[in-house]
C-alpha positions as CSV (number, residue, x, y, z in Angstrom):
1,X,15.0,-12.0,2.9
2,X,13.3,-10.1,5.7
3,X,10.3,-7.9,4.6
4,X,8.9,-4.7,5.8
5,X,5.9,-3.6,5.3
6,X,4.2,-0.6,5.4
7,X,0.5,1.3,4.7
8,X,-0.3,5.1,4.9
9,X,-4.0,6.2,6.0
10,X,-4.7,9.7,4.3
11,X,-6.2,12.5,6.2
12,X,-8.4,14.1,3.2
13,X,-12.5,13.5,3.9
14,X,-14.8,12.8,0.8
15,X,-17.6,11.2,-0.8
16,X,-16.8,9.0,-3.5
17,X,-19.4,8.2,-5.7
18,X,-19.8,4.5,-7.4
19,X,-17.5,3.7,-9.9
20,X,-15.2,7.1,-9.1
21,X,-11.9,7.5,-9.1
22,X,-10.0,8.3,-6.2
23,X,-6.8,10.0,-7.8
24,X,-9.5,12.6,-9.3
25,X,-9.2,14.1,-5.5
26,X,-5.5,14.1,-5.3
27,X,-2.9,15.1,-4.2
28,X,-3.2,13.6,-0.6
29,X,-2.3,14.4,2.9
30,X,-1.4,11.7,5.4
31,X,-2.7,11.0,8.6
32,X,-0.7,8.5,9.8
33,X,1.8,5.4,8.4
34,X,2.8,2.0,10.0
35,X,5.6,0.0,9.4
36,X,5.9,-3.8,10.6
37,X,9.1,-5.8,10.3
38,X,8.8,-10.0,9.7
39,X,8.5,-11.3,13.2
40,X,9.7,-8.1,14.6
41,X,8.4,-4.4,15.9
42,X,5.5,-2.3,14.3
43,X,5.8,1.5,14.1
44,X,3.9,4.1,13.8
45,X,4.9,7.3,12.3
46,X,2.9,10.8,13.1
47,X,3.1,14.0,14.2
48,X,1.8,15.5,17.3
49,X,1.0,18.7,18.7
50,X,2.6,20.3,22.0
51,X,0.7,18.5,24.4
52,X,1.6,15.0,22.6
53,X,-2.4,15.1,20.6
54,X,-2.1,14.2,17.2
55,X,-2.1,16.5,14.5
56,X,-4.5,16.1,11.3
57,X,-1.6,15.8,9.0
58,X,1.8,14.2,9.1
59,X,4.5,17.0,8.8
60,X,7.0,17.0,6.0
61,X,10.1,16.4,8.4
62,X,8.2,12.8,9.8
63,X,7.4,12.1,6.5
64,X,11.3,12.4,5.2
65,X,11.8,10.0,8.2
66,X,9.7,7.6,7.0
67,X,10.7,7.5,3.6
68,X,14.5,7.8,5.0
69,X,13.7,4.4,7.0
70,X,12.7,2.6,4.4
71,X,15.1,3.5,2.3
72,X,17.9,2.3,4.6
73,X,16.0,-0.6,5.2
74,X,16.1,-1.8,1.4
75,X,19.9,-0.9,1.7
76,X,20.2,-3.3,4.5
77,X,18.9,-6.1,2.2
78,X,15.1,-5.9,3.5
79,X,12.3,-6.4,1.2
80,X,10.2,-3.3,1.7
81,X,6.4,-4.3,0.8
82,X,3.2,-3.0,0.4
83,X,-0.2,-3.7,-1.0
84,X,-1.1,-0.8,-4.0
85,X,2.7,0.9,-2.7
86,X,3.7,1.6,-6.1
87,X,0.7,3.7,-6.9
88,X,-0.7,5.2,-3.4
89,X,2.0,4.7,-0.2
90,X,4.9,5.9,-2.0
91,X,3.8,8.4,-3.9
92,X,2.4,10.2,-1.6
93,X,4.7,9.9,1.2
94,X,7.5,11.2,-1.3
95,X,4.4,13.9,-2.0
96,X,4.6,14.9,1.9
97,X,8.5,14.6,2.3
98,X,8.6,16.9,-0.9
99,X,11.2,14.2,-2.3
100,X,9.3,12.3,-5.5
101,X,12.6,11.5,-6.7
102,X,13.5,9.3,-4.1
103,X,10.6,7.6,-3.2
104,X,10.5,6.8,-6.9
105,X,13.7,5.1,-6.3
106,X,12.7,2.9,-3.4
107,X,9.4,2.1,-5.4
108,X,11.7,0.6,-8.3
109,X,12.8,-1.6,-5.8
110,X,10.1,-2.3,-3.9
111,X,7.8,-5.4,-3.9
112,X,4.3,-4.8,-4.7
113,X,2.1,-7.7,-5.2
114,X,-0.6,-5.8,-6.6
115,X,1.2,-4.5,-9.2
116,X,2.8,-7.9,-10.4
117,X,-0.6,-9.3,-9.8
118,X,-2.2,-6.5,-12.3
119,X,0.6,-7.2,-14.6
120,X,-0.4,-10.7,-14.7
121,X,-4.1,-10.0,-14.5
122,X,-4.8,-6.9,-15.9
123,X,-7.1,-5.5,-13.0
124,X,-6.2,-4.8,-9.3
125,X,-7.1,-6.5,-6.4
126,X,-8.0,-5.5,-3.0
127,X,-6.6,-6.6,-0.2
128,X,-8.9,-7.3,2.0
129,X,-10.4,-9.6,-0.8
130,X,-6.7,-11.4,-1.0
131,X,-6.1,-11.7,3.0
132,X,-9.7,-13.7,2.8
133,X,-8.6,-15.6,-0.2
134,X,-5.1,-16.4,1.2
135,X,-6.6,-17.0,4.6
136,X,-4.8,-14.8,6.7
137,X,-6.1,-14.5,10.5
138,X,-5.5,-10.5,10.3
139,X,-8.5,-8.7,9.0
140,X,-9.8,-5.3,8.2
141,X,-10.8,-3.1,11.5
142,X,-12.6,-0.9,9.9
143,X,-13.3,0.6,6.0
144,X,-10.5,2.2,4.4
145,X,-12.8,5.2,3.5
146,X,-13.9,5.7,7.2
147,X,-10.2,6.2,8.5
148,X,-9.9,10.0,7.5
149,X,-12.9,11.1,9.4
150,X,-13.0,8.9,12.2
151,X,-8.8,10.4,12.3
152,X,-10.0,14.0,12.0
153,X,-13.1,12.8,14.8
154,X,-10.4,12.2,17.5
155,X,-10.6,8.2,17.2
156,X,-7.0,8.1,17.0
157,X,-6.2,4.9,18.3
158,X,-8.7,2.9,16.1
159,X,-7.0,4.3,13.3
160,X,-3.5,3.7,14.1
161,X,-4.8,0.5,15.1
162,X,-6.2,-0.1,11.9
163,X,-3.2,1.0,9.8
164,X,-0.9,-1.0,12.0
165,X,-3.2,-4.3,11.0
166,X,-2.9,-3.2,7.5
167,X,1.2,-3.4,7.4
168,X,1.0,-6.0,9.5
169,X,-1.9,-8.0,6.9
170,X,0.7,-7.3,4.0
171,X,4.0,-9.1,5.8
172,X,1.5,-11.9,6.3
173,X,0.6,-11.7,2.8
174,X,3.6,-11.6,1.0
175,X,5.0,-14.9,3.4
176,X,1.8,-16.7,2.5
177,X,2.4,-16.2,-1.5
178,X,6.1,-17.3,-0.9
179,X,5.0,-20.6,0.6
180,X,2.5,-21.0,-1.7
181,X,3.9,-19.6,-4.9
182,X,0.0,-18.3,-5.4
183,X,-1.9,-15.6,-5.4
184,X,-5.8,-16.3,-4.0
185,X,-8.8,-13.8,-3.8
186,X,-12.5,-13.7,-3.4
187,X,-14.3,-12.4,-6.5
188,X,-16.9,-10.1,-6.2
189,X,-19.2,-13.0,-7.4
190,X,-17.9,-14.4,-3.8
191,X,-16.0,-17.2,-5.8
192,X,-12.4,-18.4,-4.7
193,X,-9.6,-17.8,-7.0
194,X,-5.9,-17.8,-7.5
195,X,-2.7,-17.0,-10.0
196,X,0.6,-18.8,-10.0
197,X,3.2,-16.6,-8.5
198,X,6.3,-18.7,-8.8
199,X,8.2,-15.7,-7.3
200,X,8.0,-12.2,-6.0
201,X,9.4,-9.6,-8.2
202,X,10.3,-5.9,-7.6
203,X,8.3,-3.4,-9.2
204,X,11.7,-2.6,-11.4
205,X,10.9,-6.1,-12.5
206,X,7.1,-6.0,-13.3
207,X,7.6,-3.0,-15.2
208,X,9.3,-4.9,-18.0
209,X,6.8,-7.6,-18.9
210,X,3.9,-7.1,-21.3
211,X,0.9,-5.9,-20.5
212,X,-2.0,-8.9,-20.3
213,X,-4.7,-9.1,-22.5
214,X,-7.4,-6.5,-21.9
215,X,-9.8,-6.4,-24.7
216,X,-12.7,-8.1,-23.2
217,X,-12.6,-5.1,-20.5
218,X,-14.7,-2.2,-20.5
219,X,-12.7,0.0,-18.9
220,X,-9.3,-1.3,-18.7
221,X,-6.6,0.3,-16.7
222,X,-3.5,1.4,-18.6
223,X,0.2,1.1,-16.2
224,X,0.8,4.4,-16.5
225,X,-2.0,5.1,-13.8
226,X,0.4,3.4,-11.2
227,X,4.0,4.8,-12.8
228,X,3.3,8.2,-14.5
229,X,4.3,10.0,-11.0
230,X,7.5,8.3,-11.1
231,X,8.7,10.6,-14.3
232,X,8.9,13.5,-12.0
């Protein structure tokens, strides 16, 4: 199987403080998305103004685009991927294309391996921590939380850079975990670690085991925070 992946930069500027929650400042607006095939092309998907600049926000008609394309991709037998997708990309690109219903359906099928790996684990991962863990050569260009102003600022091209790396970080990911049937990550301790992954799942999949133990966590994080927008 083929995979696609994808990553979506929002457009909103704020401060978070330690420990907050991002979804506290939803819903989002999106700057700009990337798609990268497996050993093919990378896309970018944004809207511009009349004299080709791009605009703050991604209008609603590229945004049904996008989530048309990867629709048809999944229908043409390509795994569509991306890291957090379940909870962040898709929902709010079905938030901008004003269709929840069905980006909801191409999250069921969707591979997320942050999701399986919080369904195995019980806490999320980043993925800058698991492209460091797994090895990958592609890295982070800049901090996730600088992309909306430094967007807003003009620095277009650093972003769209940025978010291209991102989709393209994912594909080499997800082929990594195949080969290796593992999941690695540097802890915040700075300590290398790793789950089995003996396959990857679809989300459809995931959502059917049993949630891991969580009792020694202070502050565990219940599925619903990654699933409740799909009941709409």
């Amino acid at each position: 199987m083929a995979f696609l992946g994808f990553d979506i930069e929002i457009s909103n500027v704020f401060d978070l403080r330690p420990g907050e929650d991002l979804d506290a400042y939803a819903p989002f607006d999106i700057s700009v998305a990337a798609t990268h095939l497996d050993g093919g092309e990378s896309r970018l998907w944004l809207s511009r103004g009349p004299d080709g600049t791009p605009l703050t926000n991604l209008s609603r008609d590229h945004a049904r685009a996008l989530l048309d394309y990867l629709e048809e991709m999944q229908a043409d037998g390509h795994g569509i991927v991306a890291w957090n997708g379940l909870s962040f990309d898709l929902q709010w690109i079905g938030h901008v294309a004003g269709d929840l219903r069905k980006a909801g359906r191409a999250a069921l099928k969707m591979y997320d391996p942050m999701f399986q790996f919080f369904k195995i684990k019980g806490f999320p991962v980043g993925l800058a921590a698991v492209g460091k863990g797994m090895r990958i050569a592609t890295g982070k260009s800049m901090k996730a939380a600088d992309a909306p102003s430094r967007w807003r600022a003009g620095d277009h091209d650093a972003v769209c850079a940025y978010v291209e790396g991102d989709a393209r970080m994912t594909v080499e990911i997800v082929s990594e975990i195949q080969r290796r049937h593992e999941i690695a990550w540097v802890t915040r301790k700075g300590t290398l670690s790793s789950v089995a992954i003996p396959r990857l799942r679809t989300v459809e999949e995931c959502l059917g085991d049993p949630m891991p133990d969580q009792s020694w966590m202070d502050t565990p994080i219940g599925q619903e925070k990654f699933v409740s927008w799909l009941q709409h």
